[in-house]
C-alpha positions as YAML, in Angstrom:
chain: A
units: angstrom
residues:
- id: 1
  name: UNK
  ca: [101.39, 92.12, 85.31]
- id: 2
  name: UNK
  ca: [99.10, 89.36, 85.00]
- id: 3
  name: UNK
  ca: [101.93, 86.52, 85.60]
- id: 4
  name: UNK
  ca: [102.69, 88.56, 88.94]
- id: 5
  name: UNK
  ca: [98.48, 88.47, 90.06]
- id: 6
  name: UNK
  ca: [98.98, 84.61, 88.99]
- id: 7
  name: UNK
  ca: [101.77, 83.75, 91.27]
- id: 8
  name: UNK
  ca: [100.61, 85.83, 94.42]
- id: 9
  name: UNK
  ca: [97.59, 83.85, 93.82]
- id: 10
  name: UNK
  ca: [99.19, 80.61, 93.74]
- id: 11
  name: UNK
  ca: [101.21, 81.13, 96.70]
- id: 12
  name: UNK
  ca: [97.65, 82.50, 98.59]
- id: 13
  name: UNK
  ca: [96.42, 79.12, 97.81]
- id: 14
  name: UNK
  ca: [99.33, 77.27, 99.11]
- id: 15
  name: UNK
  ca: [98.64, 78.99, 102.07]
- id: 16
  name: UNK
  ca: [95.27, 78.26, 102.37]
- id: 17
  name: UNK
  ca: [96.10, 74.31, 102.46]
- id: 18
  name: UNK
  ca: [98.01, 74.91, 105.86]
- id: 19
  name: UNK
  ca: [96.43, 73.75, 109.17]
- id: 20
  name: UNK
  ca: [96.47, 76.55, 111.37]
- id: 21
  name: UNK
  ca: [94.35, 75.13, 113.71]
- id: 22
  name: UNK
  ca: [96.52, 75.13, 116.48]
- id: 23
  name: UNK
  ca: [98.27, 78.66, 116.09]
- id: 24
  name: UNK
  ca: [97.42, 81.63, 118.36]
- id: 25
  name: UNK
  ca: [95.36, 84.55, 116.27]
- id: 26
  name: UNK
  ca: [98.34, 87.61, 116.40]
- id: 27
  name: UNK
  ca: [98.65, 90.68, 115.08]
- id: 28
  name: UNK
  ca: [102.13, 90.96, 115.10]
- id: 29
  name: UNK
  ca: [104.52, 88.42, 114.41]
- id: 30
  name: UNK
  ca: [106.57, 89.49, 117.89]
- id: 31
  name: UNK
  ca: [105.58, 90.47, 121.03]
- id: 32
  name: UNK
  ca: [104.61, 93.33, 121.41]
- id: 33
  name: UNK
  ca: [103.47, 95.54, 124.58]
- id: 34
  name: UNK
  ca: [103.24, 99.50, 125.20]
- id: 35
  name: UNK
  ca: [103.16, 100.42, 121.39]
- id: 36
  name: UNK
  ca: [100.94, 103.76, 122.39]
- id: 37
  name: UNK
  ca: [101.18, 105.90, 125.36]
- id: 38
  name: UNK
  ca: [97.86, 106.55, 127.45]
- id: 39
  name: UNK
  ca: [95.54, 108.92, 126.23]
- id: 40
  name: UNK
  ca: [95.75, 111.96, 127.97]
- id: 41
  name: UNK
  ca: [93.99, 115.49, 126.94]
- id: 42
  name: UNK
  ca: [96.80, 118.26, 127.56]
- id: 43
  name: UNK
  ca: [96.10, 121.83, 127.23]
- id: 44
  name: UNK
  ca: [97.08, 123.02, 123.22]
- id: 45
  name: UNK
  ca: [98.87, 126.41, 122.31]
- id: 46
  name: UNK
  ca: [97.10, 129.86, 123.07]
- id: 47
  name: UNK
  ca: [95.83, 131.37, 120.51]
- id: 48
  name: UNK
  ca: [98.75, 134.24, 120.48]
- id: 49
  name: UNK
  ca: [101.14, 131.75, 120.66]
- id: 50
  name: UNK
  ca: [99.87, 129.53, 118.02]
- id: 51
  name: UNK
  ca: [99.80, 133.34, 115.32]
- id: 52
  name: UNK
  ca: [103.28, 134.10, 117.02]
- id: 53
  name: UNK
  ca: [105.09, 133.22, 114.03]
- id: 54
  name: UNK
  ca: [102.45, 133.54, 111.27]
- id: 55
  name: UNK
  ca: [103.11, 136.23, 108.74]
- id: 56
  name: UNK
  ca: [99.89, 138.11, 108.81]
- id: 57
  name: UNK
  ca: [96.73, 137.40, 111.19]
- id: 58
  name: UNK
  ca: [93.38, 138.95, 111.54]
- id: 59
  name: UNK
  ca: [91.02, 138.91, 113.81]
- id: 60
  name: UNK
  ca: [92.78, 135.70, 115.89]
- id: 61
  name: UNK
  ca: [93.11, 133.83, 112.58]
- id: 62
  name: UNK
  ca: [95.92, 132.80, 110.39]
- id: 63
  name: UNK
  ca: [95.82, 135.38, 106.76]
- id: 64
  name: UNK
  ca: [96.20, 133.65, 103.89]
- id: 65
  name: UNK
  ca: [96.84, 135.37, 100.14]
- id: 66
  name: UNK
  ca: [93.42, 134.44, 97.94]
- id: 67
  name: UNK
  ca: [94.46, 131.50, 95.29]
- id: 68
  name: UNK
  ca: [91.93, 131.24, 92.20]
- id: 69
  name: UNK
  ca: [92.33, 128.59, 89.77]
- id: 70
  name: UNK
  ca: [91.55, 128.67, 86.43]
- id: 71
  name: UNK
  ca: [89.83, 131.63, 84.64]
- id: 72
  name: UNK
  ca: [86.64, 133.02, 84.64]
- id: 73
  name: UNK
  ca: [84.32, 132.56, 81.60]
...
């Protein structure tokens, strides 16, 4: 493992002696334009429709078994 940390290392330093004085800060090596669509709040799921398909409910709330770990002592 070490030899591996060594030669990325090495080649960081290598880097490091380039003159990138002239070259344009990017954040991706192509162009790139419209990566996310705009931000727009839409209205979510009802609460019926969200519990449509869960197997039990109560009182507007998914029901969920009780899980305990480990034993008591």
């Amino acid at each position: 493992m070490r030899g591996h940390l060594d030669s990325i290392l090495d080649y960081a330093e290598q880097l490091s002696e380039l003159d990138t004085e002239d070259v344009e800060v990017t954040t991706h090596v192509v162009p790139v334009s419209a990566l996310l669509r705009d931000d727009i709040a839409q209205p979510g799921l009802s609460n019926e429709l969200a519990l449509q398909n869960a197997p039990a409910s109560e009182g507007g709330a998914f029901q969920v078994p009780k899980v305990i770990d480990g034993e008591a002592g």
